[in-house]
GULO-739894 format. One line per 5 residues: number of its first residue (from 0); their letters; for each residue z, y, x of N, C-alpha, C. Coordinates in nm, 2 decimals, padded with zeros to 4 digits. Layout:
// residues N
NUM> a> Z/Y/X/Z/Y/X/Z/Y/X; ...
// end
This chain:
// residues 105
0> xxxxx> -15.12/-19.83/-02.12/-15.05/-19.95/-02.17/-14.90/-19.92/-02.19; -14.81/-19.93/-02.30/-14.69/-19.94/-02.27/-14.63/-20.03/-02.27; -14.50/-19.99/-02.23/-14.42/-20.11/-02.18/-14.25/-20.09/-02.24; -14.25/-20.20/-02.29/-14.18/-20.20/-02.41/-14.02/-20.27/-02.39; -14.01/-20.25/-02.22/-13.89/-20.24/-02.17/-13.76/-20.08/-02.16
5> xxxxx> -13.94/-19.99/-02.19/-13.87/-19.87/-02.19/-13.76/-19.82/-02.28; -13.67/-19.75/-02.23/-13.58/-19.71/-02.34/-13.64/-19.64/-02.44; -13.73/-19.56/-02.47/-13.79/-19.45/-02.53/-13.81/-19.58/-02.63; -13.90/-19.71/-02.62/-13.97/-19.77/-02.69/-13.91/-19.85/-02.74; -13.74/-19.83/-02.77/-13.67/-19.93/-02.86/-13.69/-19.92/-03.03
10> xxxxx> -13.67/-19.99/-03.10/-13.70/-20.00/-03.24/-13.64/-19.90/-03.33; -13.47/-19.85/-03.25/-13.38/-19.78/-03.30/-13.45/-19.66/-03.29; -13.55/-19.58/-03.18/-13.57/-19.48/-03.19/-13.72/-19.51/-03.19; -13.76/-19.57/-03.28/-13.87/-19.48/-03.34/-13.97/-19.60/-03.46; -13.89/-19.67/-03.51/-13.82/-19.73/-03.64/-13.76/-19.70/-03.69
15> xxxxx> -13.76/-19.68/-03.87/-13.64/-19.70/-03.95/-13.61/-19.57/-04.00; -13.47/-19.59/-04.07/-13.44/-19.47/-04.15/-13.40/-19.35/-04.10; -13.29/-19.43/-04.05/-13.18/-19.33/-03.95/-13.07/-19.32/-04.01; -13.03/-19.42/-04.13/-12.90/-19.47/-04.16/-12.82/-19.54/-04.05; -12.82/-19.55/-03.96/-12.75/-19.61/-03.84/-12.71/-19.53/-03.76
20> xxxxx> -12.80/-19.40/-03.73/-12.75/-19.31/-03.66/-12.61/-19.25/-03.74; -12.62/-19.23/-03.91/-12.56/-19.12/-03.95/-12.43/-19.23/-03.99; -12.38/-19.34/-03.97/-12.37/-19.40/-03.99/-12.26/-19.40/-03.87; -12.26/-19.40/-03.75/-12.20/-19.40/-03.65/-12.15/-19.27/-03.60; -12.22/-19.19/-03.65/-12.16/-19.09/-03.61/-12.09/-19.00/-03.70
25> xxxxx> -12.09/-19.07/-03.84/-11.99/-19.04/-03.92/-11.89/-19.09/-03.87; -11.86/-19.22/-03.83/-11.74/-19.30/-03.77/-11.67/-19.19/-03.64; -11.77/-19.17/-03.57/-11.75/-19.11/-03.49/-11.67/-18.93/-03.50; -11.70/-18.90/-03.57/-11.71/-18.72/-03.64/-11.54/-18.80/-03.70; -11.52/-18.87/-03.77/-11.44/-18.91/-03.84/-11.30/-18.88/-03.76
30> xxxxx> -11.34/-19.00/-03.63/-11.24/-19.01/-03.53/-11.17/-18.88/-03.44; -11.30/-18.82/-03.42/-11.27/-18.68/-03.36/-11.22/-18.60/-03.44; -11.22/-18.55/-03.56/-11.15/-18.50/-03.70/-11.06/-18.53/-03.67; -10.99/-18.63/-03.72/-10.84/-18.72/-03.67/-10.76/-18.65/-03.55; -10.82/-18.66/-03.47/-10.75/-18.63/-03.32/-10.72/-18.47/-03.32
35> xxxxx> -10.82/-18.41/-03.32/-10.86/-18.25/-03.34/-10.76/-18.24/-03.47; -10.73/-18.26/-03.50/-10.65/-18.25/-03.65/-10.54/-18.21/-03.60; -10.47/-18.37/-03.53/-10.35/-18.35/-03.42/-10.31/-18.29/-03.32; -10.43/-18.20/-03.29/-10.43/-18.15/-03.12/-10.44/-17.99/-03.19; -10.42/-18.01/-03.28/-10.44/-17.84/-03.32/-10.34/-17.73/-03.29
40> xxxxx> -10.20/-17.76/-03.25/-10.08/-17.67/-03.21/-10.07/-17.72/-03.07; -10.17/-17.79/-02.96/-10.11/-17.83/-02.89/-10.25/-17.67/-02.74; -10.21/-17.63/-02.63/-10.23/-17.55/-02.56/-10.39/-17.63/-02.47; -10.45/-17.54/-02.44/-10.51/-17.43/-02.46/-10.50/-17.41/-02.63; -10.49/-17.31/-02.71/-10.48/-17.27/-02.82/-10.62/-17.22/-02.86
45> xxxxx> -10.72/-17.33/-02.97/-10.84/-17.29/-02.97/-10.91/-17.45/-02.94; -10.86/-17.48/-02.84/-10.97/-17.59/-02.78/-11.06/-17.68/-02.91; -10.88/-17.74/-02.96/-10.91/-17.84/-03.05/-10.98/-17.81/-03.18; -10.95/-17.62/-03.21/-11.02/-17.62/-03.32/-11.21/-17.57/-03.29; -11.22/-17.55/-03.22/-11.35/-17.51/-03.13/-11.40/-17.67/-03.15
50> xxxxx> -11.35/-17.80/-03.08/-11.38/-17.92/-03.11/-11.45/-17.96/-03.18; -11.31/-17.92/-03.31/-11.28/-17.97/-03.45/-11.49/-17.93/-03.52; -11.45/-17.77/-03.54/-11.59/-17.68/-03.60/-11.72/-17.73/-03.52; -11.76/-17.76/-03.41/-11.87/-17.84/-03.35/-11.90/-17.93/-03.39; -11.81/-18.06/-03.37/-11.85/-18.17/-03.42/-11.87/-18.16/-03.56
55> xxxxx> -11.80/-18.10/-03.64/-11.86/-18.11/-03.78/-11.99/-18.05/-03.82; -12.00/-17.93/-03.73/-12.20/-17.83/-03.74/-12.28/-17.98/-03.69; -12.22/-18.06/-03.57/-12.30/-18.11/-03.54/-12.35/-18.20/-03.62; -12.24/-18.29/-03.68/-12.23/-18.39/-03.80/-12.35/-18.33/-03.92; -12.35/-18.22/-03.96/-12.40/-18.16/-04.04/-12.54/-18.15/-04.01
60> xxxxx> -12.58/-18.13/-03.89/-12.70/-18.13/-03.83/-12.75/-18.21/-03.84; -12.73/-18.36/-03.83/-12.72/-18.46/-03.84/-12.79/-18.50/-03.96; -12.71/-18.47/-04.11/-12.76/-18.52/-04.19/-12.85/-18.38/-04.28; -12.87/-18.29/-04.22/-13.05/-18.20/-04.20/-13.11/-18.26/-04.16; -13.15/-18.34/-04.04/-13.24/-18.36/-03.98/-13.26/-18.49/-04.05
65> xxxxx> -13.19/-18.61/-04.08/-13.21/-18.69/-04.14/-13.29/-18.69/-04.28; -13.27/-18.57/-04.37/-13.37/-18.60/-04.49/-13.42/-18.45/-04.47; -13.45/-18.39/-04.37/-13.59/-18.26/-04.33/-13.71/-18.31/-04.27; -13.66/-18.38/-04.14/-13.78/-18.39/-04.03/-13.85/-18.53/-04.10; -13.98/-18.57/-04.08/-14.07/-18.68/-04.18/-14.12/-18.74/-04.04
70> xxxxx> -14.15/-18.70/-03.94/-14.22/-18.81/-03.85/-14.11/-18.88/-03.75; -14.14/-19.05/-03.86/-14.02/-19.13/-03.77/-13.98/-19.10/-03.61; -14.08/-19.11/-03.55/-13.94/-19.09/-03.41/-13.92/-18.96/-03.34; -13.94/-18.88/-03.43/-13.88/-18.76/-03.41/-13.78/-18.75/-03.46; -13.75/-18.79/-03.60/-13.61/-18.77/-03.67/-13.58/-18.88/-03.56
75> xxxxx> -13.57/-19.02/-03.55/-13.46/-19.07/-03.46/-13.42/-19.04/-03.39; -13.50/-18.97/-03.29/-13.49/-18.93/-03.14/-13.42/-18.78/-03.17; -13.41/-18.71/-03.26/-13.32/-18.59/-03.31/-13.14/-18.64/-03.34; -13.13/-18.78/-03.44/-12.98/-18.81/-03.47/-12.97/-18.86/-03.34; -13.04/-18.90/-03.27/-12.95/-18.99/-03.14/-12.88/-18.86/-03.05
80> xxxxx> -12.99/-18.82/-03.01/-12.95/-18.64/-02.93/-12.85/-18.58/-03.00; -12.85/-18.61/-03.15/-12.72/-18.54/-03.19/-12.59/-18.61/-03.20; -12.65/-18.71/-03.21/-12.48/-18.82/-03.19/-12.44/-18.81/-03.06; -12.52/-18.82/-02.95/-12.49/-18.79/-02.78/-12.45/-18.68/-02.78; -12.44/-18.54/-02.85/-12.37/-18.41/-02.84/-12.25/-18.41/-02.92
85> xxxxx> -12.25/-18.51/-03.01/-12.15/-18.54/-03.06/-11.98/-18.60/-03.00; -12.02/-18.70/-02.93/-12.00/-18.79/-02.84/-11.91/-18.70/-02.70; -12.01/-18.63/-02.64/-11.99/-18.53/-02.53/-11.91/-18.43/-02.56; -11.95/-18.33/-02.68/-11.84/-18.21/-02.71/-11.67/-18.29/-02.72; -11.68/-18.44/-02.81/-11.55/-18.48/-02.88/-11.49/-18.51/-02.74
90> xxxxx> -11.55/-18.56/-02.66/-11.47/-18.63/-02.50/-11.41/-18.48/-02.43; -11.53/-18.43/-02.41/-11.44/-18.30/-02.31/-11.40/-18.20/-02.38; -11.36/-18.20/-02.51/-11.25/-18.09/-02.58/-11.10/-18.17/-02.61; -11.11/-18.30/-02.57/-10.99/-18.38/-02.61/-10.92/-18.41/-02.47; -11.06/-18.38/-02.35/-11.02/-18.44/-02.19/-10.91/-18.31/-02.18
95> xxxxx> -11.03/-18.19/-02.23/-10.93/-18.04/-02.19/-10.81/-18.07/-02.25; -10.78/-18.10/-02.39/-10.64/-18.09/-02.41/-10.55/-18.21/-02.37; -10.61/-18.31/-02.33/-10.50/-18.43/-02.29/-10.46/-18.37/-02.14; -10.58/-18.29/-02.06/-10.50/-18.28/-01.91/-10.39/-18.14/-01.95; -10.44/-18.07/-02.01/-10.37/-17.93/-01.99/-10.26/-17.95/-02.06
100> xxxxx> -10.22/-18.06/-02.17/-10.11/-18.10/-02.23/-10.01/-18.19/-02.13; -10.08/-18.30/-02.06/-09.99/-18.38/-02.05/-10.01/-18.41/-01.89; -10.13/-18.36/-01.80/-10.13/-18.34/-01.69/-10.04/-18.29/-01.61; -09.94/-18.15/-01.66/-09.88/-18.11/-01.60/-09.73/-18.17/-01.58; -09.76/-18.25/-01.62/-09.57/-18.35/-01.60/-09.56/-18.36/-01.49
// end
């Protein structure tokens, strides 16, 4: 029997197109672009553009898997995992350069 409290068994992931995924994490890719843009002359030297080139493979991954993979909640459960890596690389390549920048005051 399932049970349709589970997270697995929400409608987002394993319903639908997966315009919402790419959707959000365009916004998201967007924002991290922006920042990484800014952080690019700033020490560790590398970080931000290491950031920068991930999130955009990942972005990119993103909309591969969106019109390659054909069985609905695989493709969903593929952009979510990729938005969540998305998400994770943009936080701790901007944590490294906000402490190594401004920590040491």
């Amino acid at each position: 029997m399932s049970d349709p409290t589970k997270v697995r068994n929400q409608p987002a992931l394993n319903r639908g197109t997966g315009n919402t995924w790419l959707v959000i994490g365009g916004i998201i890719t967007l924002l991290s672009i922006i920042f990484f843009a800014f952080g690019l002359n700033l020490h560790p030297v590398g970080v931000a553009l290491a950031g920068l080139l991930a999130v955009v493979a990942l972005y990119a991954g993103m909309l591969i898997a969106r019109f390659t993979i054909r069985p609905e909640p695989l493709r969903l459960r593929t952009l979510a995992v990729l938005l969540l890596a998305i998400s994770v690389i943009a936080l701790v390549c901007l944590g490294i350069l906000a402490w190594t920048e401004w920590g040491a005051l």
